[in-house]
Structure formats: C-alpha cells, structure tokens
N, C-alpha and C positions, 0 to 999 in steps of 0.2 A: 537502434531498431526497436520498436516497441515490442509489446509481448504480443499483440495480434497478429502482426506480422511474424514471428515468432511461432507464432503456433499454427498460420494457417502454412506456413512455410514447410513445417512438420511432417501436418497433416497432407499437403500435396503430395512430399514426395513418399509420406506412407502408403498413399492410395495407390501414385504411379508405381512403387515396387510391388503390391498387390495385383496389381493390371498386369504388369508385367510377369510377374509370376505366373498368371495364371494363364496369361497367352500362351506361356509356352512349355505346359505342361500340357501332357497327350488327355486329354480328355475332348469329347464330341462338344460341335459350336453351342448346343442345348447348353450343354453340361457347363459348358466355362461362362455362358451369359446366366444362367441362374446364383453362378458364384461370383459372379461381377458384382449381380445384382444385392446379391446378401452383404459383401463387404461393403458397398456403398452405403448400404443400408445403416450397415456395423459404423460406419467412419462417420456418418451424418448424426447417429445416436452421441455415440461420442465427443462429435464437436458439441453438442448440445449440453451433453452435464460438463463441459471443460467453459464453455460460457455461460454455465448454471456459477459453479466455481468458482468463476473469474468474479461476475457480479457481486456473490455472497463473501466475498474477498476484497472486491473493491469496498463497501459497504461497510464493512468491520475496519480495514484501515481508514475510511473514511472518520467513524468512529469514535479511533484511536486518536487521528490526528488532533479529534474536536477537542477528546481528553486533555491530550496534552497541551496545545493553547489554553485550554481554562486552568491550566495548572499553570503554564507560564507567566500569565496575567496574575494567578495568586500570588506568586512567588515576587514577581514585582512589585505589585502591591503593599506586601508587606516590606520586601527591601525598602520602597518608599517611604515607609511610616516609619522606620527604622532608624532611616537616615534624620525624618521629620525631627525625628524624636530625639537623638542624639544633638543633632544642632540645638534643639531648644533647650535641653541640658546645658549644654557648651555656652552659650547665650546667657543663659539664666547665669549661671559660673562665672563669666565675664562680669555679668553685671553686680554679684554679690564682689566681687573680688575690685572690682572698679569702686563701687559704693564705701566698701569696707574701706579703704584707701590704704597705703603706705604711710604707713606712723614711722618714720625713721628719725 
C-alpha cells in the first residue's frame, strides 16, 4: 500500500471518528455543524502541510538518490582504472620476465 493511500486512509477515519464524535454529543444542530465545519476545516489544513511534507521529502530523497548514483559511478570508475592498472603492471611483468628469459 503506498503512503497516499496510507495517509488518506488515516485521514478518513480521523475525520469519521470526529463526525461521529460530534454527532453524538448533546449540543444543538447549530452547534455540532459549526464544529463539523471547523474540523473539516482543521483535517483539510492538515492534509495540506502532510503533502507540503511529502513533496519536500520526495525531493530531498530524490536528491539523495542522484548523490548516491554519482558516487556509485565514481567508485566504479576508479575500481575500473584500478583493475586497468594492475593488469598493465601484470603485463608489463610478464613481459619483462618473458624477455628476461630463463638462463638455466
């Protein structure tokens, strides 16, 4: 289940236990629809800075991720050259050691 789902899931039944709350405490129809109206109010602000959040979350791990692939690609990079490098050592050695020849 993703986190939107996740969160609106939350949010639904925070709202319905608010609904429900308030229907059935003794206060006049005025009274309980003004308080409907403020917690809607309350849960719609709120879903707002929670997908302010999300975004500015998404974005930073987005980020992150980019970080770490450019660091991946270094690090391979340089194991590349590493190996490059060694081989040509190895090589060159071979061939000093081929050239040089066995005097027995």
């Amino acid at each position: 289940m993703s986190t939107k789902s996740t969160i609106a899931i939350a949010l639904t039944a925070l709202a319905a236990g608010a609904a429900i709350g308030l229907l059935l405490a003794p206060a006049s129809g005025a009274e309980t629809r003004k308080k409907l109206a403020k917690k809607g109010s309350d849960l719609k602000d709120r879903l707002a800075d929670m997908l302010d959040e999300g975004g500015e979350l998404i974005e930073k791990l987005k980020g992150d991720a980019k970080d770490l692939a450019d660091k991946a690609k270094d690090t391979a990079n340089t194991a590349k050259d590493r190996v490059k490098d060694a081989a040509s050592e190895a090589a060159s050695s071979a061939r000093s050691t081929a050239n040089g020849g066995y005097k027995g």
